[in-house]
N, C-alpha and C positions, 0 to 999 in steps of 0.2 A: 363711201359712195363715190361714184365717177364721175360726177357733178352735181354744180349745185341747184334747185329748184328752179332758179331762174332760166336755167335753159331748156324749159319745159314748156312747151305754148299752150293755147290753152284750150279748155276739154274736159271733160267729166268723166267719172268713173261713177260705174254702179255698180251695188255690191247685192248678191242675190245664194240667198242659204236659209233651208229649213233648220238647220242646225246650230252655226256659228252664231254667236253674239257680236252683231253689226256693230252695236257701242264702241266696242272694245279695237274692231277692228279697223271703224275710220280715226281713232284716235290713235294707235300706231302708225296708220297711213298718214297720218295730218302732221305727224311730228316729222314725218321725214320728207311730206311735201305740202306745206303749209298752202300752197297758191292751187291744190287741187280741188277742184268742187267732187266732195263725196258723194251719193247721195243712195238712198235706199229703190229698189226694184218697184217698189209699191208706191215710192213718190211722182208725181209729175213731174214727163220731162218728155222733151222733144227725142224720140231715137235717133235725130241726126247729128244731136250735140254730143252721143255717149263716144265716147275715144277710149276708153278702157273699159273691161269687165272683170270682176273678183268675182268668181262664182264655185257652188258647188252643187252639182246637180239640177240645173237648169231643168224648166220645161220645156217640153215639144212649143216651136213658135216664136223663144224668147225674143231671140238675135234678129227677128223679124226688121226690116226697116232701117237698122242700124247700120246706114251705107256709110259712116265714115269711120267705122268702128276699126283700130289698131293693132290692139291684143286681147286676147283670153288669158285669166291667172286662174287656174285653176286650182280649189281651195284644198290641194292635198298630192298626194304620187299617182293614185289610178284617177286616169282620165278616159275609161271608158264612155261615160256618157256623153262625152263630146266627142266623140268620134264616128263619122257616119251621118252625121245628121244633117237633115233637108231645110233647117234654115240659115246655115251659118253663111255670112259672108266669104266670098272664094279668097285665097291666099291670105287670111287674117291666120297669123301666129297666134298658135296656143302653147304654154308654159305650164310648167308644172313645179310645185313648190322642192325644191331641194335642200332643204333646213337640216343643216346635222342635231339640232333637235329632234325630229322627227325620227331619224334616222336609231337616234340611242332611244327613242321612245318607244318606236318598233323592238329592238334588239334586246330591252329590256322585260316586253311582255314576250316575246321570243322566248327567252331565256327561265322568264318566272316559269312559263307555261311547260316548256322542256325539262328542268328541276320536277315541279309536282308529278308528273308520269316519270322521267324515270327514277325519282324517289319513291312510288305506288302511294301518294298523296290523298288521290281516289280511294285507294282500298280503306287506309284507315281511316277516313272519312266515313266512309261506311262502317266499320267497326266499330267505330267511335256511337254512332246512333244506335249500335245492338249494344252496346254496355260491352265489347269483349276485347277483350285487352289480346290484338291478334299479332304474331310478333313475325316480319319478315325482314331476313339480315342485307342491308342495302347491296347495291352490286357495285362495283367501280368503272365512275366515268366511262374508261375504253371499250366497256364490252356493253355499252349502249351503242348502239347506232342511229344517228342522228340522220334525215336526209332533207334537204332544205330544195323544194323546187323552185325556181324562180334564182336569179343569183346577178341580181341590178343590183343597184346602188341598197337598197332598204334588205334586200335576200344578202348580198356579200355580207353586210356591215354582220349581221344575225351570224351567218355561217364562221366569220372569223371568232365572234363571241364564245358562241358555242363549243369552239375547237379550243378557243384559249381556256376551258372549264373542264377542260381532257376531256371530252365525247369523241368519239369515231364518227366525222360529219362526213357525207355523202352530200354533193352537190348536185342539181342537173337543168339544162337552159339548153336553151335554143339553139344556140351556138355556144364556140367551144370558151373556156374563162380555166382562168390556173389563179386561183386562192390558197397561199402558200398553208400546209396543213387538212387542205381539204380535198377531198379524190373528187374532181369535177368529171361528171360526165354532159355529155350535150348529145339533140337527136331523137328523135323518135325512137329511133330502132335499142336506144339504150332504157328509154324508160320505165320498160317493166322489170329490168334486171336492179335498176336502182328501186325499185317498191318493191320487191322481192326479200333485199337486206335492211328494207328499214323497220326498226324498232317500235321507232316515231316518225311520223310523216309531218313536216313543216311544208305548207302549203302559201307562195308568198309570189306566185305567176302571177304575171297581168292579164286582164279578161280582153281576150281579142277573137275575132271569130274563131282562130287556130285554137286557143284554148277554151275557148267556152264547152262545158260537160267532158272535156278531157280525163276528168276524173269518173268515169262509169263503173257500174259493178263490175263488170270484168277487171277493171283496172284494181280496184278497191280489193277484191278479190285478193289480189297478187301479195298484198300486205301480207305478213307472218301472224297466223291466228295470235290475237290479244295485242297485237300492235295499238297504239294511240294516235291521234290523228290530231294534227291543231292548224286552222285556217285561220289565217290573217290576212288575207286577198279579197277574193270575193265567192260569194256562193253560188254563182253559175258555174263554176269553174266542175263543180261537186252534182255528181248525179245525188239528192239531200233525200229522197227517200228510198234511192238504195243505201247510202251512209246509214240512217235511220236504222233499217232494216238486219244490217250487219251488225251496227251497236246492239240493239236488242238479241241479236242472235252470239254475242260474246266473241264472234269474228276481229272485228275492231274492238278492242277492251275498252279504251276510252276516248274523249274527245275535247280539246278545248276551241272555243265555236265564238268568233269575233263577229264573222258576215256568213250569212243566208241567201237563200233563195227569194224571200220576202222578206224585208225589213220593214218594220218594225215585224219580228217573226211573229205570225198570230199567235194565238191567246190558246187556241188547241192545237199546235203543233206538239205531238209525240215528245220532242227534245227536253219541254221545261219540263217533264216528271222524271226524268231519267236520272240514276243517281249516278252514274257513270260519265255525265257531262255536264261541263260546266258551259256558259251561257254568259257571254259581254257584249255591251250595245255598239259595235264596230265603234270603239275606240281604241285599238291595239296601237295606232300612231295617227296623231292630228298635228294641224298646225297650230306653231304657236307665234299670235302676234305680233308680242314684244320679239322676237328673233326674225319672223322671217318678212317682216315692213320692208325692212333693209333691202332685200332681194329682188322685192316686188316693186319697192320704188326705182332702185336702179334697171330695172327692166321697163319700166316705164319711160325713163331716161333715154335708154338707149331709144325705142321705140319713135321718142319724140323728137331726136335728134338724126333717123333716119338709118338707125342702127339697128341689126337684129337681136334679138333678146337674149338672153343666157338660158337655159334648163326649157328646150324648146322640145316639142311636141313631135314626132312623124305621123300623123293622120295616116299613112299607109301602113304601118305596122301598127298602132292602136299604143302605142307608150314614147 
């Protein structure tokens, strides 16, 4: 760390998540800043005392009142929900976690989920529940084609993985990126040629207005009949009941499905009967505590010594 606690003045932090276990996370924080007052969303406290905020998925209103508020830490890599929004204080830095745990945590379900489709893991899943011993001879690595949209820090790390397991990855971003091994395209105008050869579609863009529903039938369309799809982003990105619609019609053969259109995805959404896809509670990559305190303290530091933070945010482009 880049200094010690003491040169930190003083201020609270509130930590706010439907998900995360706060225990766990003001005790990683306290170890690396003992003189900070932690304190939970739901406790009392003046919003003019708050100087930090841990959060993940804020409500409309939260930041209200919080005029002397420092930083946002945002409790992961997509920071759409903080973007755009009519309560934050003006010019307060937002951060986002950049844990190379996160990073091999992503690149590992990445990778599991790319293995099961292009080993057809699916199929004998299904065989396996008709009793039939159905035998298809594996293909090699190269003559899969892998295409990974999105290609930041969490998309690269996945695309070099992928390439180092001999697959043919296909990249493609916003703009232009050379990942040695991987054929990066960037652009619009390239997009539908790279879903044209992909095998598998790895789906790992940030949701910003530019990509939100980028992914439409037509687009979806473009895939190679029986192609697999696997999202680890987010499900706006996904027109979800033409996905739907194509999965059932054998267009798309299969899917592995991290984040939706509604999370928790309801209880009669089409997807859970499907035998053709598999279904995870957007955990493909989280943060983790014990590793990323360190990060989040020393951004704190900086913060309070009048420094700008590390792993900052552009509110104008949405990542």
């Amino acid at each position: 760390m880049s200094a010690p606690d003491t040169a930190m003045d003083a201020g609270s932090l509130v930590f706010y998540s439907q998900f995360d276990d706060y225990a766990t996370w003001k005790n990683a924080l306290r170890a690396k800043l003992p003189r900070l007052r932690i304190v939970h969303a739901s406790e009392a406290i003046d919003p003019a005392d708050v100087h930090y905020v841990l959060t993940w998925k804020p409500p409309e209103g939260f930041f209200d009142r919080m005029a002397n508020l420092r930083l946002i830490v945002n409790l992961g890599a997509g920071v759409d929900s903080l973007v755009g929004r009519k309560d934050l204080p003006a010019g307060v830095p937002i951060t986002r976690i950049a844990d190379p745990n996160m990073s091999r945590m992503m690149a590992s379900y990445v990778l599991f989920a790319t293995l099961r489709h292009a080993r057809e893991i699916p199929y004998f899943e299904q065989a396996q529940r008709r009793g039939q011993w159905a035998y298809r001879h594996p293909r090699a690595p190269e003559e899969t084609r892998v295409a990974v949209l999105g290609l930041g820090e969490l998309g690269a790390y996945a695309a070099r993985e992928l390439r180092r397991q001999g697959y043919t990855v296909l990249g493609w971003s916003r703009s232009q990126r050379q990942i040695e091994g991987v054929q990066c395209h960037a652009g619009m105008e390239t997009l539908d040629t790279v879903l044209g050869q992909a095998d598998i579609l790895v789906i790992m863009l940030p949701l910003t207005p530019q990509t939100r529903g980028l992914l439409g039938r037509e687009r979806l369309e473009r895939l190679p009949r029986g192609a697999a799809l696997i999202n680890v982003a987010r499900g706006a990105l996904v027109d979800q009941a033409a996905m739907t619609q194509l999965l059932q019609s054998g267009h798309i053969g299969s899917a592995t499905l991290d984040v939706f259109e509604r999370e928790p995805l309801p209880a009669d959404d089409p997807l859970w009967g499907m035998e053709n896809v598999l279904i995870t509670p957007h955990l493909a990559s989280v943060a983790i505590p014990s590793s990323a305190a360190t990060q989040i303290a020393d951004n704190i530091l900086r913060v309070s010594r009048g420094e700008a933070p590390a792993n900052q945010v552009d509110p104008a482009r949405g990542y």
